[in-house]
C-alpha positions in Angstrom: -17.4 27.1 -14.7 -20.1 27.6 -12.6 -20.4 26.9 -9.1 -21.7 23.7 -8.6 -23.9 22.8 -5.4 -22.4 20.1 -3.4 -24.4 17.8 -0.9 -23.4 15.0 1.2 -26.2 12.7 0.6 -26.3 8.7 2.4 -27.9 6.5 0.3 -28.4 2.6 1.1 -27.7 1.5 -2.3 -24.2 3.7 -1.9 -23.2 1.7 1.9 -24.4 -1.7 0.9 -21.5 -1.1 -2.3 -19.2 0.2 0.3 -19.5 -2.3 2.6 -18.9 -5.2 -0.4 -15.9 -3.1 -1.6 -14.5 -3.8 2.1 -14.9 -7.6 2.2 -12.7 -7.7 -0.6 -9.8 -5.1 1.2 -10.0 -7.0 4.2 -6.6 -7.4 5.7 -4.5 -10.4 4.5 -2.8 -13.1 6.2 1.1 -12.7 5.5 3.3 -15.3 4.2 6.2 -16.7 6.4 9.9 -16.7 6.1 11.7 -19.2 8.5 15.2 -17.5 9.1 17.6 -18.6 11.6 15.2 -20.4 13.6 12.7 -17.9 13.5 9.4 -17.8 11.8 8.4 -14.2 10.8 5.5 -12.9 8.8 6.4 -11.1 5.4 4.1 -9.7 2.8 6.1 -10.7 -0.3 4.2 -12.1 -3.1 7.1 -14.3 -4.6 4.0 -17.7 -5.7 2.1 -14.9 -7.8 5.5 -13.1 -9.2 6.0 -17.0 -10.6 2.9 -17.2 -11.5 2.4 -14.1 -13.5 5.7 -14.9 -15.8 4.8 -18.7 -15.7 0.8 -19.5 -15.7 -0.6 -21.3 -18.9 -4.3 -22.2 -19.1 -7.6 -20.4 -17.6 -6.4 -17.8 -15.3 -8.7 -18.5 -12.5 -7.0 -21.9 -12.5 -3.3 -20.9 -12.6 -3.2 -17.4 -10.7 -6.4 -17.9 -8.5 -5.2 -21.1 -7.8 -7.9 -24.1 -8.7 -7.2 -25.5 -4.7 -8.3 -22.4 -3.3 -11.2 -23.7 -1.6 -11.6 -22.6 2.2 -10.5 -19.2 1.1 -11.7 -16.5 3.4 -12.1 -12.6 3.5 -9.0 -12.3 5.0 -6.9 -14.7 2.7 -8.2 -14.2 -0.8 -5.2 -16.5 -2.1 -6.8 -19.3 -0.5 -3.4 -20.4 0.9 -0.1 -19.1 2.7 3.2 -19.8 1.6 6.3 -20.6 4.5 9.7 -19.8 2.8 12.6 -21.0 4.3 16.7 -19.3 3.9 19.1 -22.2 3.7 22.5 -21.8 2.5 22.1 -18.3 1.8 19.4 -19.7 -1.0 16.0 -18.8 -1.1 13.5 -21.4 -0.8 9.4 -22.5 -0.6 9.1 -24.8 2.2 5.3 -25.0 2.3 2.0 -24.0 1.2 -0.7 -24.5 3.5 -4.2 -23.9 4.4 -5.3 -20.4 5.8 -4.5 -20.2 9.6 -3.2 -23.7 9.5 0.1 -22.7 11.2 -1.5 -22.2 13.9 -1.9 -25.8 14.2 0.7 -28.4 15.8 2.0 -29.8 12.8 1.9 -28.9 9.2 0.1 -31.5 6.4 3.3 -32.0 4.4 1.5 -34.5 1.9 -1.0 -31.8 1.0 1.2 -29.4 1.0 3.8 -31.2 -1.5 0.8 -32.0 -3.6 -0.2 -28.5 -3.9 3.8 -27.5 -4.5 4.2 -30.1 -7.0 0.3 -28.8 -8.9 2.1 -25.7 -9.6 6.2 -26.3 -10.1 6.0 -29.9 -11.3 9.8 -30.9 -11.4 11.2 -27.7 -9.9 10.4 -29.3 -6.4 13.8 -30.9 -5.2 13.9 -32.7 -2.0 10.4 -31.5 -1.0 11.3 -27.6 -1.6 11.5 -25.3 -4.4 14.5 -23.1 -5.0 13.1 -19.6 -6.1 15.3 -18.5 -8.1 13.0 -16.3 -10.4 13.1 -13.6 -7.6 15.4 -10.8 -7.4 15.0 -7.8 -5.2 14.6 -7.0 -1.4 12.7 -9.4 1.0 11.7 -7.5 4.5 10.2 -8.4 7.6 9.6 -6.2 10.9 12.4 -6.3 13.9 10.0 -3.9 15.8 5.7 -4.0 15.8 6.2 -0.1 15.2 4.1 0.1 11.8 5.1 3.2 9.7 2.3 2.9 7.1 -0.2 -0.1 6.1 -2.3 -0.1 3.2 -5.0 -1.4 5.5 -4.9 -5.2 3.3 -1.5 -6.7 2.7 1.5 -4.3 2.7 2.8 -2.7 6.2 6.3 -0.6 6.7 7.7 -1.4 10.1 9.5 1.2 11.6 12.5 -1.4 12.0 13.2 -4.0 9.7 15.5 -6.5 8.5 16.4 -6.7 4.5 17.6 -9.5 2.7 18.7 -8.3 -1.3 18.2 -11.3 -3.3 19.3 -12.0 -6.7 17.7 -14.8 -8.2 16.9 -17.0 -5.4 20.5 -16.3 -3.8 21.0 -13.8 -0.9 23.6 -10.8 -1.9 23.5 -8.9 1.1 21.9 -8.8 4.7 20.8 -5.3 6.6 18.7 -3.7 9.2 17.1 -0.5 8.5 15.1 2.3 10.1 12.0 3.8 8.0 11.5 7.2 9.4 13.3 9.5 10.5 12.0 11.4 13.4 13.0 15.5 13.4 12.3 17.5 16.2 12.2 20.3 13.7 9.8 18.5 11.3 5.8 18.0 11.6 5.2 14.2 13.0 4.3 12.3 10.7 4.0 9.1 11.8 1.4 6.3 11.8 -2.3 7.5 12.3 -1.7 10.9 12.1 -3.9 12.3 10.3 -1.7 14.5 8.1 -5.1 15.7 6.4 -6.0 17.9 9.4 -2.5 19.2 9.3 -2.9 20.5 5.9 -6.5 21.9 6.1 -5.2 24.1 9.1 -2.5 25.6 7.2 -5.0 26.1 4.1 -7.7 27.9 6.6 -5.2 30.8 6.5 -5.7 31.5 3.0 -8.2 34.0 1.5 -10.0 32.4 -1.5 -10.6 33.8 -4.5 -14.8 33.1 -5.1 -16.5 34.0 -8.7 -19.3 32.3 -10.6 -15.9 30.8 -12.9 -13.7 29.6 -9.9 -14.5 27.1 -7.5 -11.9 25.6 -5.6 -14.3 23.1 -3.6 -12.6 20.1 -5.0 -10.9 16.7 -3.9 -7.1 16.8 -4.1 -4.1 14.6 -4.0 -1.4 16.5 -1.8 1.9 15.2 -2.6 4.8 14.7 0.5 7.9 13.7 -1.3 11.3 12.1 0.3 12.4 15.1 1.7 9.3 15.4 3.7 8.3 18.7 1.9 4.9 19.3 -0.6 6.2 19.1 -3.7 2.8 18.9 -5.9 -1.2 19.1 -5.5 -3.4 18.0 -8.1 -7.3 17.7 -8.2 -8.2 13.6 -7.3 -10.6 13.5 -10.8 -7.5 14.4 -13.2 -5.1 11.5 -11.4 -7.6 9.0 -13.4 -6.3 10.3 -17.0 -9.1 13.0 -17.5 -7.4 15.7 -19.2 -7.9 19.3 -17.9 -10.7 20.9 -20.2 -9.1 24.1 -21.4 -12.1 26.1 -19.9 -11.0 24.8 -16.2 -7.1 25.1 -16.8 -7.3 28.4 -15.1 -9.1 27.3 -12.5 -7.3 24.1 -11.8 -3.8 26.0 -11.9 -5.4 28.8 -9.4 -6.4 26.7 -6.4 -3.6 23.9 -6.9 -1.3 26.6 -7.1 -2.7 28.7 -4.4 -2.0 25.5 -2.2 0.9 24.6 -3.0 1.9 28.3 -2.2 0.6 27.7 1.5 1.5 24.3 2.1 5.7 24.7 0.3 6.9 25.8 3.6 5.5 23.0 5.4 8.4 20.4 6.3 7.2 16.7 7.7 9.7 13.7 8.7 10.7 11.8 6.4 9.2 7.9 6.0 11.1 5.2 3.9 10.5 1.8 2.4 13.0 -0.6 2.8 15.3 2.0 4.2 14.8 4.3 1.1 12.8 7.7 1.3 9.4 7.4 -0.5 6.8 10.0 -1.3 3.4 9.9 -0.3 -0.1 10.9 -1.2 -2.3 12.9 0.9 -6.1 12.9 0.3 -7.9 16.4 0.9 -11.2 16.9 0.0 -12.6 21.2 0.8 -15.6 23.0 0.2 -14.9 26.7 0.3 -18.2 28.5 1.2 -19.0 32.6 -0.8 -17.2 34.2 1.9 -14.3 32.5 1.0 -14.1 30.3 4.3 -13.1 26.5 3.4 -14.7 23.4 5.5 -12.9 20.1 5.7 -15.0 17.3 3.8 -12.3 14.5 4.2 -13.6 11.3 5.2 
């Protein structure tokens, strides 16, 4: 393959998209779970999980919600939904207006009307039991963030877990996501791990021929142990199969990476007290002389 000429070029057309594709990743405004006398924000999306098994008629009715007026950037649902844990059950209390908790009291009527739109004679006594849910509830005991998608879902550093099994809570815990090693790289929020990686590539002499070009976007995988445990080039994660032709290419500069990078060792983050992998994005140009330059954004 031959060596392809790569240019960053700004275009207006190219920021004006950009900046649409942001108003619609803005950051969401979290649901709430009363617990114990506490009101606590939690990024569970239990009315949509009920919705998606459940909705009949025009989707934009059912799962968009046809009283979703007043919706904003920043709550695309056009609502919030307050849960409530009573009994050790699992419950909807409320859904209400964007930023309306805020306010000194809560419009019950409108928010039974709204409850009663979408579960008809499930609500009991002005609340629904939610027993279509099984699996882990969270919610921060620290403001320590471990990882945020930069819209809805955030990893707190502490948190407490509630495993529910339809509607019913099974078991109560607090957990720790990461595990800080004074013998690991740190590896915790807003580090930019990218950098970290490109250093330790910079070390490496490339291979440069008309047929070989690693100058390529990558996904750099750090799995539960903390270690790189696969690289692959970003435009082959999207299904494209690897043209013959470029096999060899693809398997020298991925595996020339992964050779540098294998005795790298990071701390280890979790989700919901479990290890999880991660996905690093790396994008390098690597110049004749077989010098590399960092083109991540």
């Amino acid at each position: 393959m031959q060596r392809s000429i790569k240019v960053k070029v700004s275009i207006v057309l190219v920021i004006l998209i950009h900046s649409s594709l942001n108003i619609f990743a803005s950051p969401q405004l979290p649901d709430y779970i009363i617990y114990k006398n506490d009101t606590i924000a939690t990024y569970n999306l239990l009315i949509e999980q009920y919705l998606q098994k459940h909705e009949q008629g025009p989707r934009e009715q059912l799962f968009g919600l046809s009283f979703r007026d007043g919706g904003s950037f920043n709550c695309w649902r056009g609502y919030q939904a307050i849960y409530k844990i009573e009994n050790d059950s699992l419950f909807l209390a409320d859904i209400i207006d964007c930023g309306s908790l805020r306010k000194t009291l809560i419009d019950k009527r409108t928010s039974l009307k709204k409850m009663h739109l979408i579960f008809g004679d499930r609500l009991i006594n002005g609340k629904v039991f939610i027993n279509w849910f099984s699996g882990d509830l969270n919610f921060p005991l620290t403001s320590k963030i471990v990882r945020w998608d930069g819209v809805f879902s955030t990893i707190y550093e502490e948190e407490k877990i509630l495993n529910i099994s339809n509607g019913n809570v099974s078991n109560i815990e607090n957990v720790n996501n990461y595990v800080d090693d004074p013998k690991a790289i740190n590896r915790e929020y807003k580090v930019k791990i990218s950098d970290i990686l490109f250093k330790k590539l910079k070390g490496i002499k490339w291979k440069t021929s008309d047929d070989c070009d690693c100058s390529e976007k990558y996904l750099i995988t750090i799995d539960e142990y903390g270690k790189v445990s696969e690289i692959n080039m970003h435009r082959y994660e999207s299904g494209e199969k690897i043209d013959p032709q470029e096999r060899k290419e693809n398997d020298y500069c991925t595996g020339t990476m992964l050779k540098a990078l294998k005795s790298l060792r990071f701390d280890i983050i979790k989700n919901n007290g479990k290890p999880i992998s991660e996905d690093i994005y790396l994008e390098i140009w690597v110049d004749d002389n077989g010098k590399i330059e960092n083109w991540t954004n």
